[in-house]
LOTI-748012 format. One record per residue: residue in three letters; x, y negated, z of N, C-alpha, C in turn; residue number from 1. Coordinates in pm, 1 decimal. Example, Ala and Ser with C-alpha at 12.3 -4.5 7.8 and 13.67 -1.06 7.14 Angstrom:
<nodes>
<node "ALA"; <1319.0; 569.0; 780.0>; <1230.0; 450.0; 780.0>; <1320.0; 330.0; 780.0>; 1> <node "SER"; <1285.0; 225.0; 708.0>; <1367.0; 106.0; 714.0>; <1290.0; -3.0; 787.0>; 2> 
</nodes>
This chain:
<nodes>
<node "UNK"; <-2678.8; -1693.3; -2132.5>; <-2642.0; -1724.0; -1994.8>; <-2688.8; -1609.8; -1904.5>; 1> <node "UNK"; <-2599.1; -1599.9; -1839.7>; <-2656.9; -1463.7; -1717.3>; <-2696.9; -1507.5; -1624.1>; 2> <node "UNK"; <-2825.9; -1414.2; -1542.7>; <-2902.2; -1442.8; -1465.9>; <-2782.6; -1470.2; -1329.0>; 3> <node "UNK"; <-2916.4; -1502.3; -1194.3>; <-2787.7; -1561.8; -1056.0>; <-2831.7; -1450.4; -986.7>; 4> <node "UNK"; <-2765.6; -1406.2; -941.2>; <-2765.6; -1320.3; -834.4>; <-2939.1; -1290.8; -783.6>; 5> <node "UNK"; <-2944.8; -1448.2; -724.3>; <-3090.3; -1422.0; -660.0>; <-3167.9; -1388.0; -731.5>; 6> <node "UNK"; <-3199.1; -1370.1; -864.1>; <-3305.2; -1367.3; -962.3>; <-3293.2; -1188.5; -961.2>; 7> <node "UNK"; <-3142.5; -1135.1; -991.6>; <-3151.9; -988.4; -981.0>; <-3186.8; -919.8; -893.6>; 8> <node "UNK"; <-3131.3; -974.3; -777.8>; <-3197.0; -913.5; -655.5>; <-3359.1; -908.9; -655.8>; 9> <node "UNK"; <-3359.6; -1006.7; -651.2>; <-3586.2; -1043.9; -678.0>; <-3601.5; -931.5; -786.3>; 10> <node "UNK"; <-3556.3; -934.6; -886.2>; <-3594.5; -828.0; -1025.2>; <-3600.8; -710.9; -934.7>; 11> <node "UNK"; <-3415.0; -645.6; -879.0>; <-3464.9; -530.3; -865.5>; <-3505.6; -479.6; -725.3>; 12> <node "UNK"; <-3555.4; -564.9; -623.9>; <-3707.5; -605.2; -549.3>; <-3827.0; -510.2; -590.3>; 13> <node "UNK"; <-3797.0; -555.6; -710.9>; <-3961.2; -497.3; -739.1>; <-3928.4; -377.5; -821.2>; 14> <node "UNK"; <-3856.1; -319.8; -837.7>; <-3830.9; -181.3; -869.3>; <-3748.0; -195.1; -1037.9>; 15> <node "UNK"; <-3701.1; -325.2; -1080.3>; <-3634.7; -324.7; -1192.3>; <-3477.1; -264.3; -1191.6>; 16> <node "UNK"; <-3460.9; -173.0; -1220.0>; <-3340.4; -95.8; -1242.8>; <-3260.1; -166.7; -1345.8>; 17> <node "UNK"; <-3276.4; -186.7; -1439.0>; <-3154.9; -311.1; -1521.3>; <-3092.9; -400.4; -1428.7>; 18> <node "UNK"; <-3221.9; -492.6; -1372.4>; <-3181.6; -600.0; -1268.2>; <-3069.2; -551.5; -1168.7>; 19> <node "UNK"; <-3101.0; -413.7; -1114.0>; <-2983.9; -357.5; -1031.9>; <-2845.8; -316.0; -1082.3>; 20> <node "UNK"; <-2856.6; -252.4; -1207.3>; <-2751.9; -213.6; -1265.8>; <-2657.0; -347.0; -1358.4>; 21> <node "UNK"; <-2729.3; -435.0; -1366.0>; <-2662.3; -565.8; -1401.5>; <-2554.2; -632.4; -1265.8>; 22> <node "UNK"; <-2583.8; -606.4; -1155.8>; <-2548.5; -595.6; -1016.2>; <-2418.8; -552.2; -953.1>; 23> <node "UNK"; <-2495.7; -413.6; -1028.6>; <-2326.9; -307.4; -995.9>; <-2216.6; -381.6; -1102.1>; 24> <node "UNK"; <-2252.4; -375.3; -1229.8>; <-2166.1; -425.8; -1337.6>; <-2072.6; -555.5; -1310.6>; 25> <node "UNK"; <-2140.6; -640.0; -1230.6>; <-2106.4; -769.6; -1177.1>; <-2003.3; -745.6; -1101.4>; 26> <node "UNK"; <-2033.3; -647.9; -986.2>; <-1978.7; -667.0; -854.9>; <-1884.1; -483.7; -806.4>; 27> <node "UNK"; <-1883.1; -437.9; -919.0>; <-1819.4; -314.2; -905.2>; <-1604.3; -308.1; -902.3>; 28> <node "UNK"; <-1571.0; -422.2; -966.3>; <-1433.8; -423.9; -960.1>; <-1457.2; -508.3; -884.2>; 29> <node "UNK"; <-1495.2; -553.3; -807.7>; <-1446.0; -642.7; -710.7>; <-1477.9; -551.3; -541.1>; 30> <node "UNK"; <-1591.3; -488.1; -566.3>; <-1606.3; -375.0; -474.2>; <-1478.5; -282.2; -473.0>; 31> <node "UNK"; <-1426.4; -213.9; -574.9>; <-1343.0; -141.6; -611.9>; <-1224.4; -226.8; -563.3>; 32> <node "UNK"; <-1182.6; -328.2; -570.8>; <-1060.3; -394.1; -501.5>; <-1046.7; -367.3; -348.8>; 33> <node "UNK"; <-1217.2; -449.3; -280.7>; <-1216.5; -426.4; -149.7>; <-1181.0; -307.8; -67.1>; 34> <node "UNK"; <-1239.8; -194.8; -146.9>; <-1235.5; -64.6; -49.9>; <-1100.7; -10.0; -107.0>; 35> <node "UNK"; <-1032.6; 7.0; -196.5>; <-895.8; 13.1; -218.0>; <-835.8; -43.5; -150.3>; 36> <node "UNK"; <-827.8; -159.9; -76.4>; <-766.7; -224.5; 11.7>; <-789.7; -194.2; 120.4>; 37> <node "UNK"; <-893.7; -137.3; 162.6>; <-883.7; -82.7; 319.8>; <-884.9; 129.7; 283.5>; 38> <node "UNK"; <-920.2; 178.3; 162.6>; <-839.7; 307.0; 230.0>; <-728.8; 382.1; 129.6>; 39> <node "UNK"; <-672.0; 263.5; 29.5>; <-574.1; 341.1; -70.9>; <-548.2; 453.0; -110.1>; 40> <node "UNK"; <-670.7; 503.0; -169.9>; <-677.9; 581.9; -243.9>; <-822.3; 568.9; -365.1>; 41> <node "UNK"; <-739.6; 544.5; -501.1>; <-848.4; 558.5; -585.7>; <-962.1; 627.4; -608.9>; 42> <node "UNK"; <-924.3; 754.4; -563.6>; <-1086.1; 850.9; -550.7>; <-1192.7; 750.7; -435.1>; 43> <node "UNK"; <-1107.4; 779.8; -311.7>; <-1189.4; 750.4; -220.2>; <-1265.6; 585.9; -207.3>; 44> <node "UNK"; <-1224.7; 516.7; -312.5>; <-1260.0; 393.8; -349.6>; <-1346.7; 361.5; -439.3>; 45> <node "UNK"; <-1319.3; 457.9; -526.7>; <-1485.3; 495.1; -599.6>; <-1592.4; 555.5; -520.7>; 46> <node "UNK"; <-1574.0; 640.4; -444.9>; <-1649.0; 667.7; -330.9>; <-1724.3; 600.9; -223.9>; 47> <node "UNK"; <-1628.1; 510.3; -213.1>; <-1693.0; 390.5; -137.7>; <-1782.1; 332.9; -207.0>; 48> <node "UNK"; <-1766.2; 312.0; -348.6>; <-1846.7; 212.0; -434.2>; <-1972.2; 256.7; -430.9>; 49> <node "UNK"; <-1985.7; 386.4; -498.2>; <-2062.6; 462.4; -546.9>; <-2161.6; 451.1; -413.6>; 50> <node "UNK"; <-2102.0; 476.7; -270.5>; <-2227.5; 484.7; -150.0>; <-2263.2; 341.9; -157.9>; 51> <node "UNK"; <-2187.3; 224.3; -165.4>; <-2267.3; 107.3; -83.4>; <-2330.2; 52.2; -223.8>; 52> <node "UNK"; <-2294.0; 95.0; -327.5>; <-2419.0; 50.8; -434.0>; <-2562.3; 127.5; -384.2>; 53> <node "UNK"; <-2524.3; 255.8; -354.5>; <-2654.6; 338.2; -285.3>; <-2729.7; 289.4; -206.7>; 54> <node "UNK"; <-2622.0; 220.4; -116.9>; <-2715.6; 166.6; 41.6>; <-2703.1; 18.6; 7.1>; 55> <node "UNK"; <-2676.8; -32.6; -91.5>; <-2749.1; -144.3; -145.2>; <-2883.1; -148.9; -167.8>; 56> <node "UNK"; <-2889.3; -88.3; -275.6>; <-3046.6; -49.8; -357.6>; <-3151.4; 31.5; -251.1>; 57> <node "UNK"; <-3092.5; 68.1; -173.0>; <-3227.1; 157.1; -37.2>; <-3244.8; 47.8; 59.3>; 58> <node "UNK"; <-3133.3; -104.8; 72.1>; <-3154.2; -188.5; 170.5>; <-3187.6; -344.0; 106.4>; 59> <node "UNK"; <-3222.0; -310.0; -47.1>; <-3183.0; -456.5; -118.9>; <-3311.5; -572.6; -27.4>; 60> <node "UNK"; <-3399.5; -498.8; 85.6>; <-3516.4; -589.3; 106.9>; <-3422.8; -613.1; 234.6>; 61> <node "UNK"; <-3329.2; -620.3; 302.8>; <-3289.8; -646.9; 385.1>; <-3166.8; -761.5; 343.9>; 62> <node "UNK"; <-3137.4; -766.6; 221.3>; <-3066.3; -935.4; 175.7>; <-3148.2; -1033.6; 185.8>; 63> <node "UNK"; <-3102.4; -1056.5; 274.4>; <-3196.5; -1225.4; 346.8>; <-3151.0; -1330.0; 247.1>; 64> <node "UNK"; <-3069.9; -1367.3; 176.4>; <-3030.9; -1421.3; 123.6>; <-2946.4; -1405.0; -5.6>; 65> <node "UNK"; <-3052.3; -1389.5; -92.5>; <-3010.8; -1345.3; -222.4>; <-2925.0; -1387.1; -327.2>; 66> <node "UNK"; <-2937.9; -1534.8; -291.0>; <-2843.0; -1592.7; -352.3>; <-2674.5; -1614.3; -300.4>; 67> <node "UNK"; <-2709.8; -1553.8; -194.1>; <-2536.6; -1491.0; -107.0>; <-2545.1; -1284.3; -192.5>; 68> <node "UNK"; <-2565.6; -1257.5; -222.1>; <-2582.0; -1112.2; -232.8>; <-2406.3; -1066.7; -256.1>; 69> <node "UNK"; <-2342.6; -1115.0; -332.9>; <-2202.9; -1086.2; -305.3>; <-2120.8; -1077.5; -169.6>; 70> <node "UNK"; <-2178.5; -1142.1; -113.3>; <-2116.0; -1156.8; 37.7>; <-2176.7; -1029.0; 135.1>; 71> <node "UNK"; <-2320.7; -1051.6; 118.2>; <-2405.3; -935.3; 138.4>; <-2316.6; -754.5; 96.5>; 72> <node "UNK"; <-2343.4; -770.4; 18.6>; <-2285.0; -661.3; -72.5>; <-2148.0; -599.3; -21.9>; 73> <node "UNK"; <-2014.6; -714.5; -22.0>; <-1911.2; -690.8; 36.7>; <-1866.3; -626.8; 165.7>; 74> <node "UNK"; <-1976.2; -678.7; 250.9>; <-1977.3; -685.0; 388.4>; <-2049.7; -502.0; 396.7>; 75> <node "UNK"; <-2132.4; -471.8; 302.7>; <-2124.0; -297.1; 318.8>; <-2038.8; -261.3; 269.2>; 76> <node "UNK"; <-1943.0; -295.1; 166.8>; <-1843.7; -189.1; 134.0>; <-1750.5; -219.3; 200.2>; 77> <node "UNK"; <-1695.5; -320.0; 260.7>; <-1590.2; -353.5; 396.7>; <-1641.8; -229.7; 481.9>; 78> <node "UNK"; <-1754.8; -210.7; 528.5>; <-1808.6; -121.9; 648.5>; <-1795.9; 12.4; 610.7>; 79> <node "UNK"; <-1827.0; 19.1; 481.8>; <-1828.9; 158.9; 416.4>; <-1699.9; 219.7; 394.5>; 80> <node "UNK"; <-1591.6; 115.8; 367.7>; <-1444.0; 204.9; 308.4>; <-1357.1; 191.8; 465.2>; 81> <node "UNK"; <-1451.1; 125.3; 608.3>; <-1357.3; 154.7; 715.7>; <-1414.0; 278.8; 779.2>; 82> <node "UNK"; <-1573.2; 289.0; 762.5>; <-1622.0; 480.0; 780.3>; <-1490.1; 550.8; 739.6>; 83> <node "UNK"; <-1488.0; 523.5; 590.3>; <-1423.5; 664.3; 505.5>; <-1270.1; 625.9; 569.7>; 84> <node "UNK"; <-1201.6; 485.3; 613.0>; <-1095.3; 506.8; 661.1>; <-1091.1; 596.6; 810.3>; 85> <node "UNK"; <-1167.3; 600.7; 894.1>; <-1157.7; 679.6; 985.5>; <-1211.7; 790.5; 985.3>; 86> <node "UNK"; <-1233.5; 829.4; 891.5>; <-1307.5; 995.1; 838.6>; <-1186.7; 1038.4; 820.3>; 87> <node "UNK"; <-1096.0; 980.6; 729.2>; <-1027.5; 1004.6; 587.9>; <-884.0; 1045.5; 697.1>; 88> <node "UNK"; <-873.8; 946.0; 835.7>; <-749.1; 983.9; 916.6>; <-751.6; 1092.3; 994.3>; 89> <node "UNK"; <-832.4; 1163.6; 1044.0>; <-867.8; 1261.5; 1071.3>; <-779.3; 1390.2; 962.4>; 90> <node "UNK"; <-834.4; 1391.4; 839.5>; <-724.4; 1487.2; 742.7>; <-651.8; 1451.9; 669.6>; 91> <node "UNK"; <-523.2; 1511.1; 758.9>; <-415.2; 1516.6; 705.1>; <-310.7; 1595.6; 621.1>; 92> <node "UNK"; <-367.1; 1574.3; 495.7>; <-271.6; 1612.5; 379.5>; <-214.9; 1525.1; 277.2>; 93> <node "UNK"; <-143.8; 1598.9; 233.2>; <-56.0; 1503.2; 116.2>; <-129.8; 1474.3; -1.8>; 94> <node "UNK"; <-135.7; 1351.7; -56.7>; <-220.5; 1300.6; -195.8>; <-202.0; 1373.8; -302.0>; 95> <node "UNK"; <-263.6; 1399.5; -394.7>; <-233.9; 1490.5; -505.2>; <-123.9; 1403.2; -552.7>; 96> <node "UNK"; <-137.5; 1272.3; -594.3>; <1.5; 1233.0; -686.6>; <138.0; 1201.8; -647.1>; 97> <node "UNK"; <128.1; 1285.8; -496.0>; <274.1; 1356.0; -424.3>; <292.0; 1436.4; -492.0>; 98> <node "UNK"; <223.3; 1530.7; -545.4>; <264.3; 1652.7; -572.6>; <284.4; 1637.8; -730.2>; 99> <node "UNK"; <458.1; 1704.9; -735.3>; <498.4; 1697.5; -812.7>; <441.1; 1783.4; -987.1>; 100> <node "UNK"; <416.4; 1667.2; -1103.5>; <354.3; 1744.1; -1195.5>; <459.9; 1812.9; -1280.1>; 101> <node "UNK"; <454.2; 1934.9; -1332.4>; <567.3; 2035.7; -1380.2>; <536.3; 1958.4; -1491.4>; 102> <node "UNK"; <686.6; 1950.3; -1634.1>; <715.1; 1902.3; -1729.2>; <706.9; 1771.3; -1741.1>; 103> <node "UNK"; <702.1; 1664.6; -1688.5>; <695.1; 1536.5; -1653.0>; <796.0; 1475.5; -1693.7>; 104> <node "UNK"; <841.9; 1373.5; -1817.7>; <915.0; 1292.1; -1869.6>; <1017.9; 1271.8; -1829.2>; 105> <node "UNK"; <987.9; 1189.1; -1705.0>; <1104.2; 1094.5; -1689.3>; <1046.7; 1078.7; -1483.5>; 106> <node "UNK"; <1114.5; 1183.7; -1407.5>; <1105.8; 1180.4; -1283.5>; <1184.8; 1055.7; -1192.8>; 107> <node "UNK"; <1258.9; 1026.4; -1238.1>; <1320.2; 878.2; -1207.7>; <1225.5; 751.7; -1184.7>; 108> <node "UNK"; <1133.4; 756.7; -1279.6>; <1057.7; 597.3; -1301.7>; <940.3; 665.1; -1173.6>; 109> <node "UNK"; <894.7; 828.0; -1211.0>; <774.8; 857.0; -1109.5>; <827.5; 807.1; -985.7>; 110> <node "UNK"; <985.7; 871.7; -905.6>; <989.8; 837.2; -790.1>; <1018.9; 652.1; -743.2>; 111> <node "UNK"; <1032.6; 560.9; -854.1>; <1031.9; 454.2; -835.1>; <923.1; 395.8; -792.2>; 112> <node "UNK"; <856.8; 407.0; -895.6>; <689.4; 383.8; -892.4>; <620.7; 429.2; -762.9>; 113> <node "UNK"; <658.0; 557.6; -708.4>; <626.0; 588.9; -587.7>; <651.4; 537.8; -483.9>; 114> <node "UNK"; <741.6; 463.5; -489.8>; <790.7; 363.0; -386.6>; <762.6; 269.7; -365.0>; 115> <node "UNK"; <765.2; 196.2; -507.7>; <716.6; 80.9; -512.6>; <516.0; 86.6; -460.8>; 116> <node "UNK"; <459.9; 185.0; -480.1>; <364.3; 180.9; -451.7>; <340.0; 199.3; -275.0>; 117> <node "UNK"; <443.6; 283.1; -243.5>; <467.0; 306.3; -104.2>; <454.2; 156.9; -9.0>; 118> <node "UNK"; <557.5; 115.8; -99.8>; <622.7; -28.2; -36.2>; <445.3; -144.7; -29.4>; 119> <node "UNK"; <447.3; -121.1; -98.3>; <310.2; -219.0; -162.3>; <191.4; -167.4; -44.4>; 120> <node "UNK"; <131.6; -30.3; -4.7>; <34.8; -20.9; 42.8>; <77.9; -65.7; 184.1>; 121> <node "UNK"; <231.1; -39.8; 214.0>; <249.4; -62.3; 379.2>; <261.1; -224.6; 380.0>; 122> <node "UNK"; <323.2; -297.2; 285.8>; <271.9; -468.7; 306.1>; <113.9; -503.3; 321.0>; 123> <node "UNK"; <36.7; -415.6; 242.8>; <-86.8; -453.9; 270.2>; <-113.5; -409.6; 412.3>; 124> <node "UNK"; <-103.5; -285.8; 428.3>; <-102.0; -235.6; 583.4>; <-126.5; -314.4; 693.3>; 125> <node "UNK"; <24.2; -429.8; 639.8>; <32.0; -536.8; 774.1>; <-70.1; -694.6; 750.5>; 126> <node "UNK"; <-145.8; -649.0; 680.0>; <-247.8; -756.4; 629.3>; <-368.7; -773.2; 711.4>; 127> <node "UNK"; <-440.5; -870.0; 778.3>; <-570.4; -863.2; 806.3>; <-671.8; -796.2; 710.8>; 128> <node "UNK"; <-743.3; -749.4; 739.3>; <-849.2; -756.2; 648.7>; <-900.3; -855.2; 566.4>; 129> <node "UNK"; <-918.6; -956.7; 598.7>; <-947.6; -1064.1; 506.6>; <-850.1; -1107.3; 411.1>; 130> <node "UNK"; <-720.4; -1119.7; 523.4>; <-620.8; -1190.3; 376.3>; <-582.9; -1034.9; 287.0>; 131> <node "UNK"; <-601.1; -935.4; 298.8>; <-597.5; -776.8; 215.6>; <-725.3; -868.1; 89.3>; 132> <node "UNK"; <-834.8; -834.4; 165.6>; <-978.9; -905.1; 76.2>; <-933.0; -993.0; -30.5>; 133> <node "UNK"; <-861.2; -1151.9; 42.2>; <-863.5; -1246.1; -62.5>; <-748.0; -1196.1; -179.2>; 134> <node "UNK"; <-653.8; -1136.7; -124.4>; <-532.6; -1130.0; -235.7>; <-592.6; -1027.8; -288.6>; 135> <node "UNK"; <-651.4; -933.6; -275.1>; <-728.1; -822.0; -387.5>; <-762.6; -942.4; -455.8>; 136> <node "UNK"; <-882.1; -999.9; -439.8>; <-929.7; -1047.1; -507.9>; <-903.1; -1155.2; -622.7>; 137> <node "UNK"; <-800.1; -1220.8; -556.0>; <-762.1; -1336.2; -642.4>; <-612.9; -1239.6; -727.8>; 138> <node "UNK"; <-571.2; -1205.9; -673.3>; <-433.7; -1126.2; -740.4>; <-489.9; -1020.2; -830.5>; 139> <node "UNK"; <-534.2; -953.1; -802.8>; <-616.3; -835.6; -893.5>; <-749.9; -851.9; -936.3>; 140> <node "UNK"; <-849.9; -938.2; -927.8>; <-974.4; -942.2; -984.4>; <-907.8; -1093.2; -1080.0>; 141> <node "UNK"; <-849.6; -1182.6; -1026.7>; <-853.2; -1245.4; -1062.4>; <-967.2; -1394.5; -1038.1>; 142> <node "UNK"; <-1040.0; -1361.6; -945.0>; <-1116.8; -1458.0; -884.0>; <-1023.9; -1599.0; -853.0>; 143> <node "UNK"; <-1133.2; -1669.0; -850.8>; <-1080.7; -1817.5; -829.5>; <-1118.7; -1813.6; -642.7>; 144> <node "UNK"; <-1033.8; -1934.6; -595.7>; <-1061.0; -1955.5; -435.0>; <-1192.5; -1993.9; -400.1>; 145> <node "UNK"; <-1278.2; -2080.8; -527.7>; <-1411.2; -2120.5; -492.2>; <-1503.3; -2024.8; -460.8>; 146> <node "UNK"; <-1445.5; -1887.3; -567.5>; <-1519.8; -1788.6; -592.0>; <-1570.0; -1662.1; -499.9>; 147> <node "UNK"; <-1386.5; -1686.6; -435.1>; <-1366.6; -1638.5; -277.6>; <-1459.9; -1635.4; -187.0>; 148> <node "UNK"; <-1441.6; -1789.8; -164.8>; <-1475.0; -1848.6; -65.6>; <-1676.9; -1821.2; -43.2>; 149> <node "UNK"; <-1713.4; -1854.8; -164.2>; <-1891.9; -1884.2; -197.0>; <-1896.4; -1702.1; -141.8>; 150> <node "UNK"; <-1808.8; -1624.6; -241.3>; <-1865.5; -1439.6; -177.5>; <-1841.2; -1372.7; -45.7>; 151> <node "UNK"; <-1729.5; -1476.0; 35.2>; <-1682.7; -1395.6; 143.1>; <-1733.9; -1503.9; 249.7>; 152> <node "UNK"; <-1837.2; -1601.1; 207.3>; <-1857.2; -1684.8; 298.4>; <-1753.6; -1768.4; 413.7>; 153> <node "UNK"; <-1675.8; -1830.3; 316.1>; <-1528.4; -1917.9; 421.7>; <-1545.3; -2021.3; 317.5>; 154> <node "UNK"; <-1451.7; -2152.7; 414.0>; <-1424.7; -2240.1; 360.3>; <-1327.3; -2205.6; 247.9>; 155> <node "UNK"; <-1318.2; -2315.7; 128.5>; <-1202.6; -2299.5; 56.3>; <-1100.2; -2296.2; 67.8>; 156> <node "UNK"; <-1055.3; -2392.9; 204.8>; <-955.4; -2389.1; 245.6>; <-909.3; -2272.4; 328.3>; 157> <node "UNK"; <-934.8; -2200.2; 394.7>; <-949.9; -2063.1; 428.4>; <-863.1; -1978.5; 391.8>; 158> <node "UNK"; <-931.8; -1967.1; 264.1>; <-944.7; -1830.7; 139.2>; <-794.4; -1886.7; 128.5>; 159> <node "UNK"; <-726.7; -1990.2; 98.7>; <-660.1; -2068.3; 13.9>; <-484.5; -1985.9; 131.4>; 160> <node "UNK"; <-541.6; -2083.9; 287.1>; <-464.4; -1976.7; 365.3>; <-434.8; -1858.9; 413.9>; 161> <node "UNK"; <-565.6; -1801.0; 362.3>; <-533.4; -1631.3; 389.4>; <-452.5; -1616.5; 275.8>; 162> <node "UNK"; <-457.4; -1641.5; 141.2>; <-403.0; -1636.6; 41.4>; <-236.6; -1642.8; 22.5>; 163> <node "UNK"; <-236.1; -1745.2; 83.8>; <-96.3; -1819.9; 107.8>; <-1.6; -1709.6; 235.8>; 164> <node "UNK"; <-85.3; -1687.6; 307.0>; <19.9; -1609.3; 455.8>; <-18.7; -1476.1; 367.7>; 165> <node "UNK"; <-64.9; -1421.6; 308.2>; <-114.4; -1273.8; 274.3>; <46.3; -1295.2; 176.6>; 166> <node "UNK"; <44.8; -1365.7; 82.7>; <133.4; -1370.6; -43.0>; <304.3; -1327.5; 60.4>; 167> <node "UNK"; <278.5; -1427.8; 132.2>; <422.6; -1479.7; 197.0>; <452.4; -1365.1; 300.9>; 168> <node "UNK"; <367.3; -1236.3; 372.1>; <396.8; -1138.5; 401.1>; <430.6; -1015.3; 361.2>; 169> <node "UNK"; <354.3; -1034.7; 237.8>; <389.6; -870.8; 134.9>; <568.3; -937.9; 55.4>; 170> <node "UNK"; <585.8; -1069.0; 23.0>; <731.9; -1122.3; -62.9>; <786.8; -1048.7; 111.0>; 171> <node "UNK"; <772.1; -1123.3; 243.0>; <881.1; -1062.5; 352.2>; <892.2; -931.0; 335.2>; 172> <node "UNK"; <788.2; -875.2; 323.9>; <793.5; -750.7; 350.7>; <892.8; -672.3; 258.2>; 173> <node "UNK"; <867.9; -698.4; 126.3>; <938.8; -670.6; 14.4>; <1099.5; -672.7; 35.4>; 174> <node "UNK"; <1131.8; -815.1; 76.6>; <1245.8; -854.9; 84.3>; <1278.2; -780.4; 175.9>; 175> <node "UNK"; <1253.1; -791.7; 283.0>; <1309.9; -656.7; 396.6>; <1350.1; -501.7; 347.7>; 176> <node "UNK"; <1181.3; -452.4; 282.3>; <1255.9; -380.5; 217.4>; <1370.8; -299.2; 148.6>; 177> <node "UNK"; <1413.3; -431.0; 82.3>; <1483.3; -443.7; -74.4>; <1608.7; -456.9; -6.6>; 178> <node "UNK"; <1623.4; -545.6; 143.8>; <1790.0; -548.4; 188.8>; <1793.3; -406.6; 289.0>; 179> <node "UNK"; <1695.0; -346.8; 304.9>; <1680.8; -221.3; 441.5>; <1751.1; -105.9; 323.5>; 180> <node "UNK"; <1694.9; -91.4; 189.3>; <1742.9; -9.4; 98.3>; <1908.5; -61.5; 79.7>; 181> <node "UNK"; <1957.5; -170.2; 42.4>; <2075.6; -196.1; -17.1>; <2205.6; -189.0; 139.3>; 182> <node "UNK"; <2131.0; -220.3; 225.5>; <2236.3; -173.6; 313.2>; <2261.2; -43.3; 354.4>; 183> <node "UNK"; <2137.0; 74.6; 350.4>; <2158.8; 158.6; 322.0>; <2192.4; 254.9; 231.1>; 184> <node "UNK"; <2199.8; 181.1; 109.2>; <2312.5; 228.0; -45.7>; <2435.2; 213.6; 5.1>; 185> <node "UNK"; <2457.2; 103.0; 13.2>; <2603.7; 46.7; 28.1>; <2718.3; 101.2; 142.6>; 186> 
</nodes>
């Protein structure tokens, strides 16, 4: 059985480094969802991780509540990947995986995929932050709503409606999309 949160935190309190790194292990793809969701880009999302695990472990005596530490936790890398989002708008260049790689298979599926990814970050775009949060989480971590709810500190029911209007804006969005393209084929 694995330890609770509060017990690791207390461990690495007192200078236990397992206790901390059991921590990151826990709470690193789900960190990695959050800050992907506020600055879409995979580097810069490891980046995020990598600092607020940092300014975790230099602030772990400032979790008042250890047995919330996920919520704790979240709430710096929410803060941390909107730094790097307003760092990050400031320079403006094109992503490396714009740039086209020489000898490349099958350029058809790349520029699909590119779109589709296009399409995907600007539905999130029009997302709160929170309902961005819950559908990372439950769509891509795979978290349950209880699970949501206990780390991001909301009711279940909440999580359940951010969930629900988050889902039902990225399908509009899509669909708009999908008829904005076909009337402009046609």
């Amino acid at each position: 059985m694995s330890e609770s949160d509060a017990v690791l935190v207390e461990r690495a309190r007192s200078g236990d480094a397992v206790a901390f790194e059991g921590l990151v292990r826990r709470y690193l793809r789900p960190a990695y969802a959050v800050a992907l969701g506020v600055v879409h880009e995979p580097a810069d999302a490891e980046d995020v991780c990598q600092d607020a695990f940092v300014t975790a472990l230099e602030h772990i005596e400032e979790c008042r509540q250890p047995d919330r530490f996920a919520a704790w936790f979240l709430r710096i890398v929410r803060n941390r990947a909107h730094s790097v989002r307003r760092y990050l708008s400031v320079r403006d260049a094109a992503p490396l995986d714009a740039v086209p790689v020489p000898g490349h298979a099958d350029p058809e599926h790349d520029v699909e995929r590119a779109e589709l990814r296009a399409r995907l970050l600007e539905a999130l775009d029009d997302l709160t932050d929170v309902q961005r949060e819950v559908l990372l989480l439950h769509d891509l971590e795979g978290w349950k709503h209880r699970e949501i709810a206990d780390r991001l500190g909301l009711p279940e029911g909440t999580v359940r409606a951010h969930l629900f209007y988050a889902r039902k804006a990225v399908r509009t969005r899509d669909a708009d999309g999908l008829r904005t393209e076909d009337t402009n084929g046609a």
